[in-house]
DRENPA-3360 file (N, C-alpha, C; in nm, 2 decimals, always signed):
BEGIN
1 = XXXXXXXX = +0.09/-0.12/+0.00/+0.00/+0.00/+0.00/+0.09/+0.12/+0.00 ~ +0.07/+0.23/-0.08/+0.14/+0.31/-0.11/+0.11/+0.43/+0.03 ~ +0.21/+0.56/+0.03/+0.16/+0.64/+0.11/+0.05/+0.68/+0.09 ~ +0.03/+0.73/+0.02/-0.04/+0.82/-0.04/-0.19/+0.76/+0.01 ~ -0.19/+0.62/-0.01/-0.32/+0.57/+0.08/-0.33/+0.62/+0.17 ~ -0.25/+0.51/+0.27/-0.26/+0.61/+0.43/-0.29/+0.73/+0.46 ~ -0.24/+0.86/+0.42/-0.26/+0.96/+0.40/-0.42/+0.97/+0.37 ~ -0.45/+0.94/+0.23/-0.61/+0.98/+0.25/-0.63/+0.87/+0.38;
9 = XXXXXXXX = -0.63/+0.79/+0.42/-0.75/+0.70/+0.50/-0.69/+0.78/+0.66 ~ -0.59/+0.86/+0.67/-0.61/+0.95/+0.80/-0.66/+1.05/+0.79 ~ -0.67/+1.09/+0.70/-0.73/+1.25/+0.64/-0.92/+1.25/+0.62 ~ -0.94/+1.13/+0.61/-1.12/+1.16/+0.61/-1.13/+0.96/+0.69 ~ -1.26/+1.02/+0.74/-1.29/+0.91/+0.80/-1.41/+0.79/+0.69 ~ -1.40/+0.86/+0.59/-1.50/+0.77/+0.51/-1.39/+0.75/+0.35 ~ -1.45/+0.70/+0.26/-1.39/+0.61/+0.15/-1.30/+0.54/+0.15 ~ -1.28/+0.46/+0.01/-1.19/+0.35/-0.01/-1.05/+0.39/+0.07;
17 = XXXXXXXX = -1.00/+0.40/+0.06/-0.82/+0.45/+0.18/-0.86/+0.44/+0.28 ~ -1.00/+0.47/+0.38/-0.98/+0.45/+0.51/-1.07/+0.29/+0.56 ~ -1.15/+0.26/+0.47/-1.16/+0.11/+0.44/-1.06/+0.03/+0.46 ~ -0.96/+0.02/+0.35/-0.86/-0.04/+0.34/-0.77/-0.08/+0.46 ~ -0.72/+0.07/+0.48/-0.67/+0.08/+0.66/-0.72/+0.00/+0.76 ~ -0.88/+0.02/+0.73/-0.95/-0.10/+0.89/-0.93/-0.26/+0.82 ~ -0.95/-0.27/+0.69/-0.92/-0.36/+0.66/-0.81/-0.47/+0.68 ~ -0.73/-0.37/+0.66/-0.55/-0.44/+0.62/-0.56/-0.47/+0.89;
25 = XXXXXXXX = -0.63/-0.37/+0.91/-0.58/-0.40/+1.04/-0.66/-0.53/+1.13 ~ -0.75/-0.57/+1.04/-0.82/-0.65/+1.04/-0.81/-0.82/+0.95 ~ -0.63/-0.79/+0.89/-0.59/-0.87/+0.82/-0.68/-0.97/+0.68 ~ -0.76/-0.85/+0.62/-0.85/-0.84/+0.55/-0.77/-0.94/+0.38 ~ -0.65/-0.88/+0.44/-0.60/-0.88/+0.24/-0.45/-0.88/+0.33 ~ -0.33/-0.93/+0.29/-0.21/-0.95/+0.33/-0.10/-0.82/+0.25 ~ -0.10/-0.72/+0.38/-0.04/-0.60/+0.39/+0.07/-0.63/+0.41 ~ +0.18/-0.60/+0.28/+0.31/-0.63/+0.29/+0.40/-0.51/+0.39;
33 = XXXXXXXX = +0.49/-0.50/+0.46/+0.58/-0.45/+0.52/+0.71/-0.43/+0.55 ~ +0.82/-0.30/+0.49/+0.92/-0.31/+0.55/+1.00/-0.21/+0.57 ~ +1.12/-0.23/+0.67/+1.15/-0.10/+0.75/+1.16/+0.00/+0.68 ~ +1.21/+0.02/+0.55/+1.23/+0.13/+0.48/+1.05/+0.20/+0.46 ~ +0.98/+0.11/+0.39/+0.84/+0.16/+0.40/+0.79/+0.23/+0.49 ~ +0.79/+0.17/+0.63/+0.75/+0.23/+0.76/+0.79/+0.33/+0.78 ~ +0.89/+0.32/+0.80/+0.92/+0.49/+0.83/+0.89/+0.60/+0.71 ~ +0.91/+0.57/+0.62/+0.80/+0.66/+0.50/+0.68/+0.65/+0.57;
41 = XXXXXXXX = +0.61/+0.56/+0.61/+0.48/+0.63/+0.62/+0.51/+0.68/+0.78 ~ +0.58/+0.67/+0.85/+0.57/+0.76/+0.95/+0.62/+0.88/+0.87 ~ +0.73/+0.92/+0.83/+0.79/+1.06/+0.80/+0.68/+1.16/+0.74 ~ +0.61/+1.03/+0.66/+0.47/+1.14/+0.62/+0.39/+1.20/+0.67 ~ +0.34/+1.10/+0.77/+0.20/+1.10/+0.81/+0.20/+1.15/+0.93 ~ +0.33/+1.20/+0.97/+0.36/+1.34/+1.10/+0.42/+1.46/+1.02 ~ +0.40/+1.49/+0.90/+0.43/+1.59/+0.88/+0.31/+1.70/+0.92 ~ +0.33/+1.83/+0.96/+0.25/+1.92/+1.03/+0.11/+1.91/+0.93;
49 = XXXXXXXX = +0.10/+1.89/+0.84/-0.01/+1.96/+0.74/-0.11/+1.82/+0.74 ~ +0.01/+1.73/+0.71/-0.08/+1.58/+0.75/-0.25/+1.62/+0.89 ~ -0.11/+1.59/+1.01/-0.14/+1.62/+1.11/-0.26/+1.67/+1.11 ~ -0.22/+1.85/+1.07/-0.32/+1.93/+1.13/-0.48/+1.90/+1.06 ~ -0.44/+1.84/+0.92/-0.56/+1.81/+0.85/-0.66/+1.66/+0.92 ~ -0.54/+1.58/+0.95/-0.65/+1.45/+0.98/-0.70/+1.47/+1.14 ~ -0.61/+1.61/+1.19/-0.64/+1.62/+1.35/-0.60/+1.48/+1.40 ~ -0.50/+1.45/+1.41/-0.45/+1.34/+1.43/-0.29/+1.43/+1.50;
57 = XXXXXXXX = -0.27/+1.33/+1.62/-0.12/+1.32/+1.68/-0.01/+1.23/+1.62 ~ +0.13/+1.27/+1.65/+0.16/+1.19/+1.62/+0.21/+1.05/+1.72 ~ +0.13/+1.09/+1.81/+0.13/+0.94/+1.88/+0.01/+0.87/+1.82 ~ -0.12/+0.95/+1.73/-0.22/+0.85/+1.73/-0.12/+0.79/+1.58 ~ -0.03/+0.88/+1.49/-0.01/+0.79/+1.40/+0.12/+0.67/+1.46 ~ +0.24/+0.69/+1.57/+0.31/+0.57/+1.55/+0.19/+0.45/+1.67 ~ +0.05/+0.50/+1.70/-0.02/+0.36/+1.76/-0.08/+0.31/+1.61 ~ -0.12/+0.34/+1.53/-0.17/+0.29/+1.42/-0.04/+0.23/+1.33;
65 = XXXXXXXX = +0.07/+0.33/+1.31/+0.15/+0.23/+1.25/+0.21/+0.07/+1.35 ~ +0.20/+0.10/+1.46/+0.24/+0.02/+1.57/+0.18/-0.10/+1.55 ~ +0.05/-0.10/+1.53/-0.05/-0.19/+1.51/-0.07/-0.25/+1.34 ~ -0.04/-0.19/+1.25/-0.01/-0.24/+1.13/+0.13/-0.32/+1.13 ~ +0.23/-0.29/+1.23/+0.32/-0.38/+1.24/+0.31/-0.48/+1.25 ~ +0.17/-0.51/+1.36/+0.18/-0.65/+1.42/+0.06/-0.75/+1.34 ~ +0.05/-0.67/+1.21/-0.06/-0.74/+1.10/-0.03/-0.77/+1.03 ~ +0.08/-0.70/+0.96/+0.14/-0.69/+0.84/+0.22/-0.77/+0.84;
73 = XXXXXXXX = +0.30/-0.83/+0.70/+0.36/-0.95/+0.67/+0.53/-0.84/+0.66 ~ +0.60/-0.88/+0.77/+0.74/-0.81/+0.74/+0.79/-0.89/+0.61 ~ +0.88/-0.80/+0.50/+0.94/-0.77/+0.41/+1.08/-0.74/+0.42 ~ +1.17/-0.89/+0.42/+1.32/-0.85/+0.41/+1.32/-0.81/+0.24 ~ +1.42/-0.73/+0.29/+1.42/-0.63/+0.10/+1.58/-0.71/+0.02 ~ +1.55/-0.81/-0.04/+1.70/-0.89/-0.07/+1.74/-0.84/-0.21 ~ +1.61/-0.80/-0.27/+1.62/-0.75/-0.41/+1.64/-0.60/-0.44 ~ +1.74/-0.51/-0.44/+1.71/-0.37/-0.45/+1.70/-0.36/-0.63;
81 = XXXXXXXX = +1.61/-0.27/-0.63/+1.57/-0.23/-0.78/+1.57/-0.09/-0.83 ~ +1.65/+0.01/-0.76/+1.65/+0.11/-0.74/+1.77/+0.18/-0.86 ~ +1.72/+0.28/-0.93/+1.63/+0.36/-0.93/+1.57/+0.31/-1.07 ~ +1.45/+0.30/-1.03/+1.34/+0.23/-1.14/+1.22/+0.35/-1.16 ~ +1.12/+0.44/-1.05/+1.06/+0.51/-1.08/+1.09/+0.65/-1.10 ~ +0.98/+0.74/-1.09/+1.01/+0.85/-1.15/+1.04/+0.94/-0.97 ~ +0.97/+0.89/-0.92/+0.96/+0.95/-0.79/+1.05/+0.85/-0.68 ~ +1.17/+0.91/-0.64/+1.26/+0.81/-0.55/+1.21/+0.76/-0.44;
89 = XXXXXXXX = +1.11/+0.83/-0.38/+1.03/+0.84/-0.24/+0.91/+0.70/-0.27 ~ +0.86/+0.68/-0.44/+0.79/+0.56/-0.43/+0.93/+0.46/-0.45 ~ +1.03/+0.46/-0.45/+1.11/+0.29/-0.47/+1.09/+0.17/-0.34 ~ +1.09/+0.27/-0.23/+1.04/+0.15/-0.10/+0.86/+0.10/-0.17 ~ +0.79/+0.17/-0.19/+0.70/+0.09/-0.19/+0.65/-0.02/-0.32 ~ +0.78/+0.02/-0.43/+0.80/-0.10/-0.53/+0.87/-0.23/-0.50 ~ +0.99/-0.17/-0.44/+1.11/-0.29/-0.35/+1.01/-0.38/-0.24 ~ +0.91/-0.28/-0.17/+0.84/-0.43/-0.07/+0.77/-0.52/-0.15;
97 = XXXXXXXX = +0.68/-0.47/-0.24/+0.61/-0.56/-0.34/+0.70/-0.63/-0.36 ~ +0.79/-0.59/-0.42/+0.83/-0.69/-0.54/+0.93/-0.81/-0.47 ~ +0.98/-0.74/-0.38/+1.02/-0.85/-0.26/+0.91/-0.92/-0.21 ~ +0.82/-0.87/-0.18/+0.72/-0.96/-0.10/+0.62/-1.06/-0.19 ~ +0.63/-1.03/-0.31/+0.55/-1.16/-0.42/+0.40/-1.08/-0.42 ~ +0.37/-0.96/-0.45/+0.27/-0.90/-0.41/+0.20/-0.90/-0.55 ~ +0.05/-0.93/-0.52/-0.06/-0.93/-0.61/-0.08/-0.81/-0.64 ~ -0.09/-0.69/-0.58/-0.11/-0.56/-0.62/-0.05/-0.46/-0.53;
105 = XXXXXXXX = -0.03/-0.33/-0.58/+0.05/-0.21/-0.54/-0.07/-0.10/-0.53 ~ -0.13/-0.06/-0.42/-0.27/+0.02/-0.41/-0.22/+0.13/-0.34 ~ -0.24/+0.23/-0.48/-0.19/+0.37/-0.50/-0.29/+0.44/-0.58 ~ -0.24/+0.60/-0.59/-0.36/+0.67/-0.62/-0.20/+0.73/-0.75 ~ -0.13/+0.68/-0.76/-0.04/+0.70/-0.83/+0.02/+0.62/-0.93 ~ -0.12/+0.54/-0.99/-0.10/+0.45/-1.09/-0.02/+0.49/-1.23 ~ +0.01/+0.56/-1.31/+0.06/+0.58/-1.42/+0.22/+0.57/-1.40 ~ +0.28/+0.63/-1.26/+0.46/+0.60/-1.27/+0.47/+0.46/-1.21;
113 = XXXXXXXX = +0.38/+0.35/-1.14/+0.38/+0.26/-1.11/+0.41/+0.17/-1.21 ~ +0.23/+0.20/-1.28/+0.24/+0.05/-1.38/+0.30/+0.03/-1.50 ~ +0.44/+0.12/-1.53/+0.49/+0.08/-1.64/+0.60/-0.01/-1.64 ~ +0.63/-0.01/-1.48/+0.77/-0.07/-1.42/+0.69/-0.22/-1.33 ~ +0.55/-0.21/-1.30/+0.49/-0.32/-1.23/+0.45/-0.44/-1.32 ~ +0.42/-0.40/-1.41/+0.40/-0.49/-1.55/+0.55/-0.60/-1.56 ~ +0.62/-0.55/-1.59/+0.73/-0.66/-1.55/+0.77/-0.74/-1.46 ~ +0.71/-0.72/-1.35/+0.70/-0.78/-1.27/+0.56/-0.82/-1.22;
121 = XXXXXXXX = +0.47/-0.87/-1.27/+0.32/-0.95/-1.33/+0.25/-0.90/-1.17 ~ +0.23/-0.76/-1.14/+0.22/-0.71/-1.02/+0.09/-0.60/-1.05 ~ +0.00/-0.62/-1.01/-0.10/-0.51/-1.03/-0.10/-0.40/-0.99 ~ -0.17/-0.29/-1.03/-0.15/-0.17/-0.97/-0.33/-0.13/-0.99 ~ -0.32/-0.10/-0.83/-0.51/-0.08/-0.85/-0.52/+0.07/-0.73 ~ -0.62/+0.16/-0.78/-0.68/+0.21/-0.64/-0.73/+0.18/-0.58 ~ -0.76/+0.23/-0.42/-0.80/+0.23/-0.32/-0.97/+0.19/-0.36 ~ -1.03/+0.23/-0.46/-1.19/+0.21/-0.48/-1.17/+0.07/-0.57;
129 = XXXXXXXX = -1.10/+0.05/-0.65/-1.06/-0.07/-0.71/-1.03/-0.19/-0.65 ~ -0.95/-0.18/-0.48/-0.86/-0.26/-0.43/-0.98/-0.32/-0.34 ~ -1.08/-0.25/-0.31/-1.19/-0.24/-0.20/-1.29/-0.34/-0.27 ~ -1.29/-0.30/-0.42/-1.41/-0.40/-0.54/-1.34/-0.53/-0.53 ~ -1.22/-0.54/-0.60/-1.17/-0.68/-0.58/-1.21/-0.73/-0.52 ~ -1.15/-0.71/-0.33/-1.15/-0.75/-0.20/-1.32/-0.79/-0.20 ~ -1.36/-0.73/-0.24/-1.56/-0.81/-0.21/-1.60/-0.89/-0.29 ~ -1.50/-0.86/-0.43/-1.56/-1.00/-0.52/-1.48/-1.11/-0.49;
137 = XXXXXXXX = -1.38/-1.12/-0.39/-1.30/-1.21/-0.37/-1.38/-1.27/-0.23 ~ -1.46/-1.20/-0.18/-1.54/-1.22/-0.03/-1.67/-1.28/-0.08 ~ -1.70/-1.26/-0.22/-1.86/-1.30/-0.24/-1.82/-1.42/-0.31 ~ -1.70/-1.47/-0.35/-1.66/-1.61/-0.40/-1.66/-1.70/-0.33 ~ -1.55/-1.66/-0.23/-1.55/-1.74/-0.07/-1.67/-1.74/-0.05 ~ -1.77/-1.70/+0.00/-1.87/-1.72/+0.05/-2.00/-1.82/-0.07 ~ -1.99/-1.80/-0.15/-2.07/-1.86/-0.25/-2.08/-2.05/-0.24 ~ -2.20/-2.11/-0.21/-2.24/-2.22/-0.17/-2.17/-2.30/-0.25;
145 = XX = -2.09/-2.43/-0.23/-2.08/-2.51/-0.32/-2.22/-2.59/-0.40 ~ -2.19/-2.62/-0.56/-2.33/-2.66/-0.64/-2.28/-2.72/-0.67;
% end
């Protein structure tokens, strides 16, 4: 999951990004993780503007990252791929995917993603996209054997 998610899903308490968030903490869908990532989303997500907008501390964000720690699938990074995007600040969140064997990269920053995720048979979906999947993957599971 890219920053940029997190970000929206602390910044409003409704749509796909803050779904996602209760989701992944809820071990909904397998949230890849690793130390370089993390601390991007901390470096972000206490920046003052963050902050002042989601009215959020940044003790409420290292208890939520705290707690995505202990959900999330840690990510040793063995593969560096660096520099591959256009944006250096997205390479941690290509390197965990692509380390971690990841079905999809859920960003609101699909165009510098998917030209480099394609090679590596890696989806690139948004937060309202990643939310549809996730229910048609919940309404399969659930569907009666005939």
């Amino acid at each position: 999951m890219d920053t940029d998610v997190l970000v929206a899903a602390f910044r409003s308490n409704a749509g796909a990004s803050r779904w996602l968030l209760e989701a992944a903490r809820v071990r909904r869908f397998r949230l890849l993780l690793s130390v370089p990532l993390m601390l991007e989303y901390e470096s972000v997500l206490t920046r003052p503007e963050h902050l002042a907008a989601s009215r959020a501390t940044a003790e409420d964000v290292s208890a939520v990252l705290d707690e995505l720690a202990l959900v999330g699938e840690r990510v040793e990074l063995a593969v560096r791929l660096r520099p591959m995007l256009v944006d250096p600040n997205d390479e941690m969140v290509l390197e965990t995917a692509i380390n971690g064997r990841a079905d999809a990269i859920i960003t609101f920053n699909e165009r510098d993603f998917r030209r480099v995720t394609e090679r590596f048979r890696c989806a690139v979906l948004r937060p309202v996209e990643a939310v549809r999947q996730l229910a048609r993957e919940r309404l399969t599971r659930e569907e009666p054997n005939q």
